[in-house]
C-alpha positions in Angstrom: 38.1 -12.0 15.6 39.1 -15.8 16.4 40.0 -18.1 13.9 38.2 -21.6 13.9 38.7 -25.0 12.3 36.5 -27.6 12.9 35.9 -30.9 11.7 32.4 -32.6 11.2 33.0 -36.7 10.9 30.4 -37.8 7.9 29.3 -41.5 7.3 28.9 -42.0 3.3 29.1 -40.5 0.3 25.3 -39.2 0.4 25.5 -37.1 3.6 27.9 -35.2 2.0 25.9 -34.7 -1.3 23.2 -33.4 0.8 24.9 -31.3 2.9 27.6 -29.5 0.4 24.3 -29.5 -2.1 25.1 -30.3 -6.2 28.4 -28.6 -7.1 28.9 -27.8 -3.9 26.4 -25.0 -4.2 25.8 -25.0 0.0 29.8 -24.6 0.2 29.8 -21.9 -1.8 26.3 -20.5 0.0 28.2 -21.1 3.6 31.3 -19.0 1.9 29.1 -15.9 0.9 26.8 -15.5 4.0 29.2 -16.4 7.5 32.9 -16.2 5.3 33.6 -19.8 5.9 35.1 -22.3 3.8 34.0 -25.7 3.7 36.1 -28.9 2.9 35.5 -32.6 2.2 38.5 -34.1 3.6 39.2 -37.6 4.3 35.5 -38.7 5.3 34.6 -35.8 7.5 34.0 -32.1 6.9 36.5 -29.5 7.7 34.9 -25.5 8.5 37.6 -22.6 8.5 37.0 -19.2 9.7 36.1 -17.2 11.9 35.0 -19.0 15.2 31.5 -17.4 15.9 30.9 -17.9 11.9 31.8 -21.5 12.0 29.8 -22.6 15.3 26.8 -21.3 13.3 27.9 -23.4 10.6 28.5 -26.3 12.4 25.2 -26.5 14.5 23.3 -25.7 11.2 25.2 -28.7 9.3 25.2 -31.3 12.2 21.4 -30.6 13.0 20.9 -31.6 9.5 23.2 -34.6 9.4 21.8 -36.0 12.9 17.8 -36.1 10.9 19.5 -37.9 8.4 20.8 -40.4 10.7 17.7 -40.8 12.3 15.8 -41.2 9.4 14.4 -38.2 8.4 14.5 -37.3 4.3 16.7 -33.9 4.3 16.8 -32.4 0.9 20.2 -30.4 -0.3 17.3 -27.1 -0.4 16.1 -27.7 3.3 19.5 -27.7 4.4 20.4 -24.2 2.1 16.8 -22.6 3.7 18.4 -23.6 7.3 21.5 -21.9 6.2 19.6 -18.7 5.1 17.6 -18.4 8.1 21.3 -18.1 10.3 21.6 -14.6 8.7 22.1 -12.2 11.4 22.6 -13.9 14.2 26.0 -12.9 14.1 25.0 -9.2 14.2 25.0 -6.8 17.3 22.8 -4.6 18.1 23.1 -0.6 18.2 20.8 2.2 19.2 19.2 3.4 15.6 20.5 6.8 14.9 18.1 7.8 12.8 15.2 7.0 15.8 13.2 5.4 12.7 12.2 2.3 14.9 12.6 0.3 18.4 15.1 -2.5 17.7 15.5 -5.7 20.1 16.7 -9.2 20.5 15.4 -12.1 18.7 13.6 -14.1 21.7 15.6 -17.0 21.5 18.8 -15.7 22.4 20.4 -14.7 19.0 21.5 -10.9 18.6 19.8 -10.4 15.1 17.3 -7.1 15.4 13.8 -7.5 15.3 12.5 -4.1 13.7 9.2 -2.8 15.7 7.0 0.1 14.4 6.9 3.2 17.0 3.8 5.1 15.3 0.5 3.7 14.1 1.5 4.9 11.1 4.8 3.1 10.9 2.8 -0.3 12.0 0.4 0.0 8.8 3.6 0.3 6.5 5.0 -2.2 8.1 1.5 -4.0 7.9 1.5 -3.3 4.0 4.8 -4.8 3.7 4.0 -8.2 5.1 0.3 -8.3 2.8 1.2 -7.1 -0.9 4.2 -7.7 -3.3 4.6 -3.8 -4.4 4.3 -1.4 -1.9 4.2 2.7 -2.1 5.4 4.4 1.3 4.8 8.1 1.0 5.6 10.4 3.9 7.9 13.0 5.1 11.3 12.6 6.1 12.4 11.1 9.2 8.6 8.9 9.3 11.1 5.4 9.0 10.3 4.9 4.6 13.5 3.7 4.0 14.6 2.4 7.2 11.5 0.3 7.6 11.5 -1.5 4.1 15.7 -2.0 4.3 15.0 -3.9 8.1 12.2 -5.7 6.2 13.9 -7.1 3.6 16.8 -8.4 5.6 14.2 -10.0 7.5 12.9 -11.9 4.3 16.6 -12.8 3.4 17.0 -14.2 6.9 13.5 -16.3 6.4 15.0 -17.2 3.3 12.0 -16.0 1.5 14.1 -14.0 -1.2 18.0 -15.1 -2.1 19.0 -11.1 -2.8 18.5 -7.2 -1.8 18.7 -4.5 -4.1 18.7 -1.0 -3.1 18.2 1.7 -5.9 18.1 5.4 -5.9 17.7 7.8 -8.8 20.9 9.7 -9.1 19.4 13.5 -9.5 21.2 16.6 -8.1 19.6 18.8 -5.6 21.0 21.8 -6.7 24.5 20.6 -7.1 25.9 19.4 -10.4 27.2 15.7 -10.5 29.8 16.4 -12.8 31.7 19.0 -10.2 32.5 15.8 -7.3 35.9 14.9 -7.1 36.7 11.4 -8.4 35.4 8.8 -11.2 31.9 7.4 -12.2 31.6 5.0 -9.0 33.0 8.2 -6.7 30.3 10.5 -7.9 27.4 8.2 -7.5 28.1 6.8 -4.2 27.0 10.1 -2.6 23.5 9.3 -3.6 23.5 5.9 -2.5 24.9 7.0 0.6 21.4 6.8 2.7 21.3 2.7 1.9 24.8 1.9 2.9 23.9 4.0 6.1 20.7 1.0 6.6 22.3 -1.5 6.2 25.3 -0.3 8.8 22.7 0.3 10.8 21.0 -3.0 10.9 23.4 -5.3 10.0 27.4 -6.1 11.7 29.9 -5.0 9.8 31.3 -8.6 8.8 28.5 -10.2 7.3 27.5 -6.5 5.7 31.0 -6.5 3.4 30.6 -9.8 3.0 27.0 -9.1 1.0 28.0 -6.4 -0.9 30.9 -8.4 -2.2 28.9 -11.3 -2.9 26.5 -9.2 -4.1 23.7 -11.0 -2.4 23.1 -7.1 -1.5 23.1 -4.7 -4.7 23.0 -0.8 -4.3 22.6 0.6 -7.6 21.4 4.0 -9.3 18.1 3.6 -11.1 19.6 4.2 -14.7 21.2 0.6 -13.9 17.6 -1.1 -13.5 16.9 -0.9 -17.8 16.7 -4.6 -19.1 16.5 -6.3 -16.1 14.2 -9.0 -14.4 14.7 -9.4 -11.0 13.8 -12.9 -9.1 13.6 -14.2 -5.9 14.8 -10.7 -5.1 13.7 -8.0 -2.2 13.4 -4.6 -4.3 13.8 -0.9 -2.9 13.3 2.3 -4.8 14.4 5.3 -2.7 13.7 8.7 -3.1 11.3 7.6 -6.0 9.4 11.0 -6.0 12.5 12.0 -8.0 11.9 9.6 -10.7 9.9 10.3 -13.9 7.0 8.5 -15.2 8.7 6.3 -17.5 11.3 5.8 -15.0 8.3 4.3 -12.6 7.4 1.7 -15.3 10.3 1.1 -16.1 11.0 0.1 -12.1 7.7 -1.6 -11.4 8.2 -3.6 -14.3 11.6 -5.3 -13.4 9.4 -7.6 -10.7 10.1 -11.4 -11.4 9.1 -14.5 -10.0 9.0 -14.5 -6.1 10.2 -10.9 -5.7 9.0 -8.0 -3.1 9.3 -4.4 -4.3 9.2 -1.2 -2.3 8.7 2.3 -3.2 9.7 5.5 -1.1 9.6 8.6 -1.3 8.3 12.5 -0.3 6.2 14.3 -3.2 7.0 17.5 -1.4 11.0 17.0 -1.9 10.8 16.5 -5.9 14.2 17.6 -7.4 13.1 16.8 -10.8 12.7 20.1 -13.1 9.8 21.8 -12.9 8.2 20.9 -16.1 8.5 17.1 -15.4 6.1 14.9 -13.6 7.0 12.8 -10.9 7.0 8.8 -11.2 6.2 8.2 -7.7 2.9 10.9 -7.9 1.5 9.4 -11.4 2.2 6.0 -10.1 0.0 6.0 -6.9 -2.7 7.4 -8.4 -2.9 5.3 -11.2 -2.4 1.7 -8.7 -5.2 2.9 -6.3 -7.1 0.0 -5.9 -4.7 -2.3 -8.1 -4.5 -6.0 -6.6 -1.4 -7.1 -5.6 0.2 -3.2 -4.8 -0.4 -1.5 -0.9 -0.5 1.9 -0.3 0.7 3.4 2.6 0.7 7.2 3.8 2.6 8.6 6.7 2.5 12.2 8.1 4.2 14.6 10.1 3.2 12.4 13.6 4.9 9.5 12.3 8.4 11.4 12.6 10.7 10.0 14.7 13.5 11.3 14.4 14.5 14.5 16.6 10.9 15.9 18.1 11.9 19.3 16.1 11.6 17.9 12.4 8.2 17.2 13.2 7.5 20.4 14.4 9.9 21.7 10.9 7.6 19.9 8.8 4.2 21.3 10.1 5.7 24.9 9.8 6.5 24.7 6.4 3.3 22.9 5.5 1.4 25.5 7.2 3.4 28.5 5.4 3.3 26.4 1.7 0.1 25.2 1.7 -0.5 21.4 2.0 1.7 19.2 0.7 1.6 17.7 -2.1 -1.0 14.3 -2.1 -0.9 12.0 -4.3 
């Protein structure tokens, strides 16, 4: 990576109000989401960083400051939403290992990924997504649940339509014992969280990804961590939520604050809870059939789309267990 600094000349005092926001809340934006440093120096501002990073940075600020000088009203939030929506265009695109969806080029020349659905199936989730702020996506594995919902929220922070992502996953053994992994607390869990750092590798470079976690404009978290929470202007993922229990569910659904998008995942038929407990995810879509506000979306075996065999996998089990479990 290149090194850049770059000097933008500014004319008064306002311009750079606007621009580096109150408190310099747009510096410290532009620090968390490209890694570059802003500085008011000696009537101009200064960007340092790494070149690709700071040419964003630059056309976003000098876009803004050339309205102003033409007499357009720019507000310190317009030019933070212009900000946002550079998210990504930094990233490069890869083949998506896990097959769960075509990925291409924004139109207009950036590298960001546009997501598209490869089963009818996939294109109602998707669908869902886009129409309700809590959404259940059922199906087996390798149908795209998680994949689909983690490319769609880093699509709303990009739009600037939420500020944060936050990825949970109930921390329940299947079949081993947490307590027997090597290492402390952090060590043990990340194992289960494993699946949403392997999303957002997937879909976003690795730059801007470390950069989000350390910020923490992207939170991966077990469920147990959720308790006492309210959660705004926020994109929401539950994974694996057949695992959780019914309070566990509420508990969840009921950390949605103003402006935020939940969604829930999971495959009744992989349950790891014990036998005598109910699962969250079961209890929850049948009781918010219907309920305004929360999509439903069911995908089946001929929405896998990941090798062709788990497809044919899934069908031979359902056929020698009986149908799956359907909520």
């Amino acid at each position: 990576m290149t090194d850049a600094d770059i000097l933008i000349p500014v004319l008064t005092v306002d311009e750079a109000r606007t621009v580096l926001g109150p408190l310099d809340s747009n510096a410290r934006l532009i620090r968390e989401l490209h890694g570059v440093s802003v500085l008011a120096r000696d009537g101009s501002l200064r960007l340092l960083g790494d070149a690709q990073h700071v040419l964003i940075v630059q056309q976003v600020l000098e876009e803004c400051l050339s309205m102003m000088r033409g007499g357009r009203r720019v507000s310190t939030q317009e030019v933070a939403g212009r900000l946002r929506a550079t998210l990504g265009q930094d990233a490069t695109a890869s083949d998506d290992p896990a097959g769960a969806a075509e990925r291409t080029k924004h139109p207009g020349g950036t590298s960001s990924p546009v997501v598209h659905a490869r089963t009818p199936g996939q294109q109602r989730y998707l669908e869902c997504m886009d129409q309700h702020d809590v959404v259940l996506g059922i199906g087996p594995a390798g149908t795209g649940k998680t994949y689909l919902a983690v490319a769609k929220a880093i699509e709303a922070m990009k739009r600037g339509v939420v500020r944060r992502l936050v990825l949970v996953r109930p921390a329940v053994e299947a079949g081993e014992k947490l307590g027997f992994l090597p290492g402390d607390f952090q060590a043990k869990i990340d194992p289960y969280l494993r699946p949403m750092y392997d999303a957002l590798q997937d879909l976003l470079d690795p730059r801007t990804r470390v950069r989000w976690l350390e910020s923490e404009v992207v939170e991966v978290c077990p469920l147990a961590y959720m308790r006492g929470r309210t959660l705004n202007r926020a994109f929401v993922i539950l994974d694996e939520a057949q695992n959780t229990t019914i309070p566990q569910m509420l508990m969840f659904l009921t950390r949605l604050g103003e402006g935020s998008r939940m969604v829930v995942t999971g495959d009744p038929s992989q349950t790891d809870l014990p036998g005598n407990v109910a699962s969250g995810l079961i209890d929850a879509v049948r009781k918010l059939q219907g309920v305004d506000g929360i999509g439903i979306t069911r995908l089946d075996s001929t929405d896998v789309v990941r090798h062709a065999v788990v497809s044919r996998i899934v069908n031979a089990y359902d056929a020698a267990l009986g149908p799956r479990p359907r909520p």
